[in-house]
Backbone as CSV, one residue per row, in Angstrom:
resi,resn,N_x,N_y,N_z,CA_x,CA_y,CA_z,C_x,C_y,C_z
1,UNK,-44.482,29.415,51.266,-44.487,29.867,52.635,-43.060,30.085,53.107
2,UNK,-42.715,30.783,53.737,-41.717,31.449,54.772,-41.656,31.339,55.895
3,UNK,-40.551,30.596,56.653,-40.224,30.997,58.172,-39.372,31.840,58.249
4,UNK,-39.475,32.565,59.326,-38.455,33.854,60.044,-38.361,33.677,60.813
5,UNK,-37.167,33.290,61.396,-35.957,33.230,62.478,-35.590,34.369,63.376
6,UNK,-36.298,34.464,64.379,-35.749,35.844,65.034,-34.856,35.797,66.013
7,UNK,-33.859,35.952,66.038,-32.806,35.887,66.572,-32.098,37.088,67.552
8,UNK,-31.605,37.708,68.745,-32.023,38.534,68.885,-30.420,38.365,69.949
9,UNK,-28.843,38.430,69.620,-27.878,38.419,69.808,-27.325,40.272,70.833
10,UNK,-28.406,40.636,71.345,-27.812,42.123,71.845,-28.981,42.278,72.996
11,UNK,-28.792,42.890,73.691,-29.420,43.907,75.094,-29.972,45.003,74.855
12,UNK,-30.357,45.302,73.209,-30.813,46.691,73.386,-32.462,46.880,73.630
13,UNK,-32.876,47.688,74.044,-34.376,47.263,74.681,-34.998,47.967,73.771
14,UNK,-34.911,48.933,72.673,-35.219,49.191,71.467,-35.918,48.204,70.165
15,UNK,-35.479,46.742,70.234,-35.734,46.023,69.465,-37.444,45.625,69.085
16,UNK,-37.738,45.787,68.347,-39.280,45.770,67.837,-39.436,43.675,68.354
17,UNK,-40.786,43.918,68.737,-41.068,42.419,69.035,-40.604,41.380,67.771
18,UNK,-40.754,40.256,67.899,-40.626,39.861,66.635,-41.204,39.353,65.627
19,UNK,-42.425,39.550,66.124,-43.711,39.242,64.836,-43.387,40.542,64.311
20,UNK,-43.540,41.550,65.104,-42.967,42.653,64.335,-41.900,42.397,63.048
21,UNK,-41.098,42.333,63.409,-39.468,41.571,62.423,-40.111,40.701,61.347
22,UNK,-40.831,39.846,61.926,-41.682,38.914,61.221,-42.340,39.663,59.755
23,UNK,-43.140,40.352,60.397,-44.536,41.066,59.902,-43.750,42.047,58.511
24,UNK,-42.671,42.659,58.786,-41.792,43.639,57.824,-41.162,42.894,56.720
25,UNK,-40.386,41.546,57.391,-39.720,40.952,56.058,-40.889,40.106,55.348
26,UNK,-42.209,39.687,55.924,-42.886,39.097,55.041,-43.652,40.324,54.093
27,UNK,-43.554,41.302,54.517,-44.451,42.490,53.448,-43.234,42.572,52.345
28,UNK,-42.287,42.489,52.734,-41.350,42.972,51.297,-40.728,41.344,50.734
29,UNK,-41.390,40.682,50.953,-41.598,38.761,50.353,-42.614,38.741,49.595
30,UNK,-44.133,39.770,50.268,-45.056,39.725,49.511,-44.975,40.639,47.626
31,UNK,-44.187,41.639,48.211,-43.965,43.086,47.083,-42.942,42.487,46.402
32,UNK,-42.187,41.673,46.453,-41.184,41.278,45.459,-41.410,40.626,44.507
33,UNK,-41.056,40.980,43.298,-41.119,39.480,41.852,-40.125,38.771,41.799
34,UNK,-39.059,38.806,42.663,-38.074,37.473,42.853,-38.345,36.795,43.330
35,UNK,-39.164,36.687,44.257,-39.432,35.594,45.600,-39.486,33.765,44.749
36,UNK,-38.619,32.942,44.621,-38.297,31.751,44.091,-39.607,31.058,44.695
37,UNK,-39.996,30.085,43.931,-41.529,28.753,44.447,-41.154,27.990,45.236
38,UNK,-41.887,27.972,46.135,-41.268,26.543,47.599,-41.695,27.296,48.700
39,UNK,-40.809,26.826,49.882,-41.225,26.743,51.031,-38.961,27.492,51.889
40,UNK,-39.134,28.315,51.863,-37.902,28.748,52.548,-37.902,29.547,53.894
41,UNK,-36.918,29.735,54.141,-36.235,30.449,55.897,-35.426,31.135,55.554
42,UNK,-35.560,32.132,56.903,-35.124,33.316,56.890,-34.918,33.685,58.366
43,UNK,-33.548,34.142,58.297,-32.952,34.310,59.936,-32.764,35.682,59.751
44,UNK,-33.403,36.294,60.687,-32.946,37.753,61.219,-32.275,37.846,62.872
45,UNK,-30.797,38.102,62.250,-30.180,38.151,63.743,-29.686,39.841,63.886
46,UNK,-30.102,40.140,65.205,-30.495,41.420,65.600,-28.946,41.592,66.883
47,UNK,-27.577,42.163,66.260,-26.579,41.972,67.045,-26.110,43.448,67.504
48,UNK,-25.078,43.381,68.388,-24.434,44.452,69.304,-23.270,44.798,67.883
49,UNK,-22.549,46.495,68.034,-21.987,47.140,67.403,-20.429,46.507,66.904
50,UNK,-20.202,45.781,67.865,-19.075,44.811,67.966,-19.528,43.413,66.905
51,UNK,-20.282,42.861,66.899,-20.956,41.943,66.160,-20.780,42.223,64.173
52,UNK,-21.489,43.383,64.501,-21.317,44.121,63.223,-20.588,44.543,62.978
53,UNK,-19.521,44.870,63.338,-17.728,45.333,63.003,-17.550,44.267,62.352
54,UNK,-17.134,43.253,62.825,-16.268,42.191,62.674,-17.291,41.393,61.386
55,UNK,-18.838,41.451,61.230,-18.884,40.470,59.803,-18.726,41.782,58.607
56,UNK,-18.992,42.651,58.886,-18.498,43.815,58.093,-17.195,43.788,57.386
57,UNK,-16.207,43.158,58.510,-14.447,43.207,58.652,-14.170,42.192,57.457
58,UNK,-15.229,40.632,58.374,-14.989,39.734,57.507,-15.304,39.201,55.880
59,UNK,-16.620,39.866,56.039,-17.442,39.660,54.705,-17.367,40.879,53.565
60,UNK,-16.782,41.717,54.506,-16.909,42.952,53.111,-15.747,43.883,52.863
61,UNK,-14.758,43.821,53.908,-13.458,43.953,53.906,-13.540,45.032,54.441
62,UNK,-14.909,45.664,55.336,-14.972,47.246,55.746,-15.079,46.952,57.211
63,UNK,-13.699,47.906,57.830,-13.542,47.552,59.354,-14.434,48.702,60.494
64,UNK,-15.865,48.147,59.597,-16.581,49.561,60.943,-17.898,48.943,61.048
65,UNK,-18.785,49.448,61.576,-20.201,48.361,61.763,-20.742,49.399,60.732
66,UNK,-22.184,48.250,60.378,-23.236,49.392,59.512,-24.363,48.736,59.968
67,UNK,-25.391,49.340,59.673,-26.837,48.608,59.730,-27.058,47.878,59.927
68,UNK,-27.098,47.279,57.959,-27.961,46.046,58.072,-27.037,45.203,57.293
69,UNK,-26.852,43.798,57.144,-26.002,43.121,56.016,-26.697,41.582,55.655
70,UNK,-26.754,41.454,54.275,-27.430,40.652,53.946,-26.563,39.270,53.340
71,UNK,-27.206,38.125,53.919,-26.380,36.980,52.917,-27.050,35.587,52.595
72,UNK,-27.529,36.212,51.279,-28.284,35.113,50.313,-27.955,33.868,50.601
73,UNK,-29.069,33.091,50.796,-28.814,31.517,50.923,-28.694,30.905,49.430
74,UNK,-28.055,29.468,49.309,-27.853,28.846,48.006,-28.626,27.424,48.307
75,UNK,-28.366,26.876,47.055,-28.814,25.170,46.605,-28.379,24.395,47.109
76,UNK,-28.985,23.779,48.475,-27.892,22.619,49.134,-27.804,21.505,48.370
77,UNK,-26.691,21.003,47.857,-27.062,19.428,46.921,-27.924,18.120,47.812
78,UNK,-28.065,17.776,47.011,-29.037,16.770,47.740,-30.417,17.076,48.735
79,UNK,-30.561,18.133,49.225,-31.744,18.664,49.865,-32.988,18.137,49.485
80,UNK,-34.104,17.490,49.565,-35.097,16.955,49.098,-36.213,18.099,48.747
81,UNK,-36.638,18.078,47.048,-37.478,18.923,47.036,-38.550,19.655,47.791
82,UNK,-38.920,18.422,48.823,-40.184,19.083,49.486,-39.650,19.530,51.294
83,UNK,-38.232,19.867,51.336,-37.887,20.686,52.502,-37.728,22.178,51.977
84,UNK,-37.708,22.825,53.090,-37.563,24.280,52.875,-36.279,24.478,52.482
85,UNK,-35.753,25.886,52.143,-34.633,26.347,51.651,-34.592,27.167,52.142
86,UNK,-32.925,27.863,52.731,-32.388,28.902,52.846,-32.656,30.121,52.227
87,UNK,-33.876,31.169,52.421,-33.432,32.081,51.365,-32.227,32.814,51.891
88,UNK,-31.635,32.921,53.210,-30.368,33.966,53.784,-31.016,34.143,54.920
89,UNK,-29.973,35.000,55.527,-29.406,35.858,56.799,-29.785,37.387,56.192
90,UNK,-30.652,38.189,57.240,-30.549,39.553,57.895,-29.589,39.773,58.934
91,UNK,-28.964,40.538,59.016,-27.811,40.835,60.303,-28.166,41.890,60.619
92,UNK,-28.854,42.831,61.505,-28.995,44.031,61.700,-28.325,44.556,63.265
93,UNK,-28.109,45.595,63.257,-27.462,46.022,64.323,-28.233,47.315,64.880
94,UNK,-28.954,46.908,66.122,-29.817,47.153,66.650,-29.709,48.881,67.235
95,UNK,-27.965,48.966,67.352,-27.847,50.226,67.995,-27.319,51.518,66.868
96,UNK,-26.823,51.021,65.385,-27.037,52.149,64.569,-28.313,52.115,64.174
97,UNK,-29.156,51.439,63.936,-30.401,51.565,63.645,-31.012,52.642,64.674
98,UNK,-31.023,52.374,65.931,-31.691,53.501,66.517,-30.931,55.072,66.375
99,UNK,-29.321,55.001,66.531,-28.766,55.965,65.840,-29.705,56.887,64.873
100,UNK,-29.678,55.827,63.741,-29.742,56.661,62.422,-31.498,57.094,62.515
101,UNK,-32.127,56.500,63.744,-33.257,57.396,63.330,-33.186,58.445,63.844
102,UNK,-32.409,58.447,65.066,-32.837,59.639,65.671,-31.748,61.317,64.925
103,UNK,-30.893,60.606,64.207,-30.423,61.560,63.410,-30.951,62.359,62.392
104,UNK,-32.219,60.858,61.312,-32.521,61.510,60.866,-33.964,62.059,61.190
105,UNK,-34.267,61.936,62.245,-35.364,62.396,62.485,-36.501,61.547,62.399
106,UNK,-36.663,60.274,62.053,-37.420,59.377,61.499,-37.990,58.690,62.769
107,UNK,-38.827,58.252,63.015,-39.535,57.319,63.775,-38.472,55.882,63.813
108,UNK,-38.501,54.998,65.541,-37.614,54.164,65.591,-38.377,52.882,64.791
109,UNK,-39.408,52.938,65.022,-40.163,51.660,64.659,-40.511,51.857,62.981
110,UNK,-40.601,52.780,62.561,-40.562,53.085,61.005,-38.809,52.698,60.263
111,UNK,-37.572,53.151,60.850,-36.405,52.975,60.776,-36.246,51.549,60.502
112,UNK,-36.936,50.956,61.619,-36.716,49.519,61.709,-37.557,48.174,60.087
113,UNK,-38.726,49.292,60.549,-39.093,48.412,58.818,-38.619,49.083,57.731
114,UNK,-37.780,49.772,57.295,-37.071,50.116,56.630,-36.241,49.361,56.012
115,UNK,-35.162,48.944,57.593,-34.089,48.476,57.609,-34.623,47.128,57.022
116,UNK,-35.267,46.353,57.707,-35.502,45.276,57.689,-36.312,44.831,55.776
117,UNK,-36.851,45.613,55.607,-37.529,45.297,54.011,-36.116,45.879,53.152
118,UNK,-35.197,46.497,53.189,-33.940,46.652,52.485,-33.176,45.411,52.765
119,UNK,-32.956,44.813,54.139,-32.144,43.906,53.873,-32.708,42.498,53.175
120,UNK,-33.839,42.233,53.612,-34.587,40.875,52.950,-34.704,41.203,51.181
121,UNK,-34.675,42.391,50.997,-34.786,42.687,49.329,-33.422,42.298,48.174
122,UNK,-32.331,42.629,49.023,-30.956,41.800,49.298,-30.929,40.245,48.951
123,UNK,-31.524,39.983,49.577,-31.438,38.245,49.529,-32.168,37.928,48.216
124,UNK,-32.919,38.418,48.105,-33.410,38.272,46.060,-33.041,38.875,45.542
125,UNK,-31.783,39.331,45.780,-30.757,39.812,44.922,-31.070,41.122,44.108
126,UNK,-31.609,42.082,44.871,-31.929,43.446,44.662,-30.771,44.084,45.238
127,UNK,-30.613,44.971,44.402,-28.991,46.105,44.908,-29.620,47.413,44.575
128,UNK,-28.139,48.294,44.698,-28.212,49.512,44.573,-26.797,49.905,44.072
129,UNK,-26.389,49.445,43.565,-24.898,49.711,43.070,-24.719,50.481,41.795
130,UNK,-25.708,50.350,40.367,-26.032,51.400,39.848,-27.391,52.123,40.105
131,UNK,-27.643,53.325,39.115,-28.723,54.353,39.167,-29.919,53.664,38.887
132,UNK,-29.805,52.488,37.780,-31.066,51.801,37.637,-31.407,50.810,38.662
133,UNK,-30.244,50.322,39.533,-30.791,49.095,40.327,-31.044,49.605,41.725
134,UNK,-30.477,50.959,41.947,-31.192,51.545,43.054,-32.078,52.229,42.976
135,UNK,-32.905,52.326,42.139,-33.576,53.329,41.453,-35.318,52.262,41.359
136,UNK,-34.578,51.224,40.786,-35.903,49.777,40.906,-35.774,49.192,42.888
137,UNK,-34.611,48.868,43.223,-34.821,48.690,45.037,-35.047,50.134,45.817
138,UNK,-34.587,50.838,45.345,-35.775,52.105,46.514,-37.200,52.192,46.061
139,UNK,-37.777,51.926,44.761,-38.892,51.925,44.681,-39.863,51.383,44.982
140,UNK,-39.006,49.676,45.220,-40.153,48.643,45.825,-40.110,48.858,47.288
141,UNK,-39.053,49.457,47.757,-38.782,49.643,48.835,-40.173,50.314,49.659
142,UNK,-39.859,51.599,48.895,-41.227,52.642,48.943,-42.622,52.094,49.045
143,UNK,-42.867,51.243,47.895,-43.766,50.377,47.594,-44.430,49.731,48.961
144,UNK,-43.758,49.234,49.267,-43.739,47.994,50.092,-43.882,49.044,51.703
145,UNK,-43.288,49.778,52.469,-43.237,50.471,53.139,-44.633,51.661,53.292
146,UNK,-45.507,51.650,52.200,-46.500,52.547,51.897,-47.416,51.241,52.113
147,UNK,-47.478,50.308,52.073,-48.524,49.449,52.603,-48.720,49.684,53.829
148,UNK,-47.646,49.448,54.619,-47.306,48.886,55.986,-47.601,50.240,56.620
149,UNK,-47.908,51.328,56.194,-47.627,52.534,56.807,-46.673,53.250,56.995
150,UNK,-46.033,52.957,56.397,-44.249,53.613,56.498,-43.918,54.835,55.877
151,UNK,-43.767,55.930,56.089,-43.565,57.170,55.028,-42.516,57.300,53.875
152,UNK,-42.416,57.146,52.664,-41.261,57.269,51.931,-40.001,57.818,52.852
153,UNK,-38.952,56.397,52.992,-37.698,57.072,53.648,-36.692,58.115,52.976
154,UNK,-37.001,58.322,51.805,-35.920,58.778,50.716,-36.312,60.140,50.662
155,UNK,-37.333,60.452,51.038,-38.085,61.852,50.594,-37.633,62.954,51.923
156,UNK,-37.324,63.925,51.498,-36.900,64.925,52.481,-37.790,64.777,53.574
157,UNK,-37.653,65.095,54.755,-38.930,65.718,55.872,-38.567,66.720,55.702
């Protein structure tokens, strides 16, 4: 089992409820074959453009905001087997997200489970850095997004 942390650090009135938030990172928890045995948490904090500059700045050495940013939880020593675990942090930034749908034309609330099943896919350590590992995370991506109702994001309109 999974808790999700909804956290909700910005004013933008765009933000999907948060069972919503809820409802997206547990579909791509369900579609994954990483998902580790136990009982873990999961914080999705939903911040202003300024927010996202600066862990961008700090964590990735890139001084501009983006999306979404993910950061895998680890093995606390001593933690007692039968408490939950960290799987990570979602960081999403509420106001390129609406940006980028309306750029690309995409639905805001489709954008948003997008965003949100890419960054939780992150935390089980799914990338995109080569052709094969973005090639296996856009697919589950797809996967996972075609349950929920979501239209392949990758595919032209």
């Amino acid at each position: 089992m999974t808790r999700v942390d909804v956290q909700l650090a910005c004013d933008d009135s765009d933000v999907p409820e948060a069972d919503r938030i809820r409802e997206w990172v547990a579909s791509a928890l369900a579609a994954a074959e990483r998902v580790p045995a136990g009982e873990y948490d999961v914080s999705v904090r939903v911040v202003a453009v300024d927010e996202m500059q600066a862990l961008n700045r700090d964590f990735r050495g890139k001084d501009s905001p983006t999306n979404v940013l993910s950061f895998p939880g680890g093995d606390v020593a001593g933690l007692p087997e039968d408490e939950s675990r960290a799987l990570g942090d979602v960081v999403i930034c509420a106001e390129i997200v609406r940006d980028e749908a309306a750029e690309q034309n995409k639905s805001l609330a489709d954008h948003w489970a997008h965003i949100l099943v890419h960054g939780t896919l992150h935390l089980l350590g799914y990338d995109h850095i080569s052709h094969e590992q973005a090639a296996e995370m856009e697919g589950l991506e797809v996967r996972v997004l075609t349950t929920i109702g979501v239209r392949d994001p990758y595919r032209v309109q």
